[in-house]
C-alpha positions as CSV (number, residue, x, y, z in Angstrom):
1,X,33.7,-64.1,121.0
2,X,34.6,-61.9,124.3
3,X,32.3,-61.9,127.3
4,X,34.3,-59.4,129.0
5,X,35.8,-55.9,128.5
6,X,38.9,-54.6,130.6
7,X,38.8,-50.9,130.3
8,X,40.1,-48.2,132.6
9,X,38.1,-46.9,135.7
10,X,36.1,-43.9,135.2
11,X,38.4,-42.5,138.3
12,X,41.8,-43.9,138.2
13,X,43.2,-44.4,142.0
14,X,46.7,-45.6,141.0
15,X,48.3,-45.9,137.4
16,X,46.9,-48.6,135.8
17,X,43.6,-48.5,137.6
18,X,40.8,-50.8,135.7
19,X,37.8,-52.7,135.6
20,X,36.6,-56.1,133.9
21,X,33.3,-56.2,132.9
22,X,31.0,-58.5,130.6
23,X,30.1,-57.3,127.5
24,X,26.6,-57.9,127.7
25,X,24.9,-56.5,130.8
26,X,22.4,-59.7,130.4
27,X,25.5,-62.3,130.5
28,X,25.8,-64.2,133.9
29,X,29.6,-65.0,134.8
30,X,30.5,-68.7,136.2
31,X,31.5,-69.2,139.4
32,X,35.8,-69.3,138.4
33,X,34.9,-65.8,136.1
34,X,33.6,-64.3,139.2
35,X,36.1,-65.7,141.6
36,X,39.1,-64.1,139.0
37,X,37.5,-60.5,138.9
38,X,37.4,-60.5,142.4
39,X,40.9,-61.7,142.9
40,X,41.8,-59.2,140.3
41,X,39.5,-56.4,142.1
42,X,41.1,-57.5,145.6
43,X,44.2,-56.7,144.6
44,X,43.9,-53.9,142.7
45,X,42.0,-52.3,145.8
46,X,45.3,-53.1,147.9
47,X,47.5,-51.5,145.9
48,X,44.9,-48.1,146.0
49,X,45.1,-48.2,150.2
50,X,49.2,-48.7,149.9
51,X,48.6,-45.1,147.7
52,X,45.8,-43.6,149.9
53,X,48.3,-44.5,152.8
54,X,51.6,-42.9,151.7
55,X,49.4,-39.4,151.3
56,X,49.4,-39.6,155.0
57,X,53.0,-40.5,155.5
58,X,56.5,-37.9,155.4
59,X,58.1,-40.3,153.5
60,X,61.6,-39.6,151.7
61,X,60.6,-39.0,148.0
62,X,63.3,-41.6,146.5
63,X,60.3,-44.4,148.6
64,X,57.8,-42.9,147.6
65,X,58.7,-42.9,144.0
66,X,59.8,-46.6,144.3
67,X,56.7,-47.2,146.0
68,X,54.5,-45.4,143.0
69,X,56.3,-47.1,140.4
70,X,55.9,-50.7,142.4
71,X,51.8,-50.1,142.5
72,X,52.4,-49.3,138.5
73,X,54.2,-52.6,137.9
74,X,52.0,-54.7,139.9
75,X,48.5,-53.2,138.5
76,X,50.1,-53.4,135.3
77,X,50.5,-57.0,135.9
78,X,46.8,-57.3,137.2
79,X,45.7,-55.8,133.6
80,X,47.6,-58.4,131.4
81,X,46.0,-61.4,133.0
82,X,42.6,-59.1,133.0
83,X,43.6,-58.5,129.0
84,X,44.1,-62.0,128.5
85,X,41.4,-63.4,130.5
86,X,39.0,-61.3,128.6
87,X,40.4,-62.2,125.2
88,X,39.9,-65.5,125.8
89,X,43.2,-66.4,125.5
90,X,43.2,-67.9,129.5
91,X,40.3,-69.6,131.5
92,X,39.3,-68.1,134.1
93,X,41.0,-70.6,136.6
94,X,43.9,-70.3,134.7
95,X,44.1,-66.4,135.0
96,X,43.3,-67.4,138.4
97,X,46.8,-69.4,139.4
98,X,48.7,-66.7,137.5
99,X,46.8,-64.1,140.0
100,X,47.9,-65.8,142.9
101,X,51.5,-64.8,142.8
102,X,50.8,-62.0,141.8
103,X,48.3,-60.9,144.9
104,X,51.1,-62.8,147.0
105,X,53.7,-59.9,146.0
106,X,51.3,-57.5,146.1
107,X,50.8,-58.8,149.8
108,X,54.3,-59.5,151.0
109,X,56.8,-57.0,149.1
110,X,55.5,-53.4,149.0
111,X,58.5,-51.3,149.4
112,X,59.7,-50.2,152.5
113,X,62.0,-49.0,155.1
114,X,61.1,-50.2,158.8
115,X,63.3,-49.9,161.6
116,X,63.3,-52.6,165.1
117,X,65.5,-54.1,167.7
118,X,68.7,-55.8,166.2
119,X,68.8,-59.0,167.2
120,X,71.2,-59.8,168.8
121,X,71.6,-56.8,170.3
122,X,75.5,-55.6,170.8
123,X,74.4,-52.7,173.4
124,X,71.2,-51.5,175.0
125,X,69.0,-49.9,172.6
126,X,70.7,-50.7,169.2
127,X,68.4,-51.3,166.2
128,X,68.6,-52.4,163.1
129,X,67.1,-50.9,159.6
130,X,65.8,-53.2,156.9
131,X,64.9,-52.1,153.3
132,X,62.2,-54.4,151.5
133,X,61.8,-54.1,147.8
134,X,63.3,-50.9,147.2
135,X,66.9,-49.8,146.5
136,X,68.1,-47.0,148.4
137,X,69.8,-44.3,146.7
138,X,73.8,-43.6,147.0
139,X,73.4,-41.1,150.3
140,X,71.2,-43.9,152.1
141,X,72.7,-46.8,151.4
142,X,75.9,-44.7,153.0
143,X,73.6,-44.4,155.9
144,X,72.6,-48.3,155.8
145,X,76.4,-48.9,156.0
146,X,77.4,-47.1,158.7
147,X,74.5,-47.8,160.6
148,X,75.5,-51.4,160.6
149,X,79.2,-51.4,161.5
């Protein structure tokens, strides 16, 4: 039998949004249960800030649709360790070592477009753009290109 439940949150922050909870109010979770719901919890509350933040940004929609659909992908990847975890079908420490890529990407590769000194620089002032984890639509990329010859 199932000791936990992964159901949505009562107020979804991003798509996918959940919780894992036990079953049984009563039942006490080990030590490796509690460490993988707060991994699980952890990352799922970085991927609401990444949202929270791009309300506050004037970003070009074709990002922030990349960056929505990333947050999607990598919840979505949170829940199907949660699903399995609380099926029984992992341990707890093994839903734990498939969390830790996951967090790691969640970490590292959140879309974006950030702009600093090229190095090395060819003239006073030049800079370089660098796109992370998103693909830049046709009239961009043409940008890109010419920015770098």
């Amino acid at each position: 039998m199932a000791d936990f439940a992964v159901h949505d949150r009562a107020s979804p922050r991003i798509p996918n949004d959940f919780q894992i909870d036990p079953i049984d109010p009563a039942f006490q979770p080990s030590d490796e249960e509690k460490a993988f719901i707060a991994a699980a919890q952890q990352a799922l509350d970085q991927l609401a800030r990444y949202a929270t933040s791009d309300t506050s940004t004037r970003l070009r929609g074709a990002l922030l649709a990349a960056r929505a659909a990333w947050r999607a992908a990598r919840a979505g990847d949170v829940r199907t360790i949660a699903n399995e975890f609380a099926s029984g079908a992992i341990t707890a420490q093994a839903a734990s070592d498939r969390m830790a890529p996951v967090a790691g990407q969640i970490a590292q590769a959140h879309p974006d477009v950030s702009i600093a000194a090229a190095a090395p620089q060819r003239f006073r002032g030049e800079f370089a753009v660098t796109v992370t984890g998103y693909t830049p639509d046709a009239r961009e990329q043409a940008y890109l290109d010419r920015q770098r010859r």
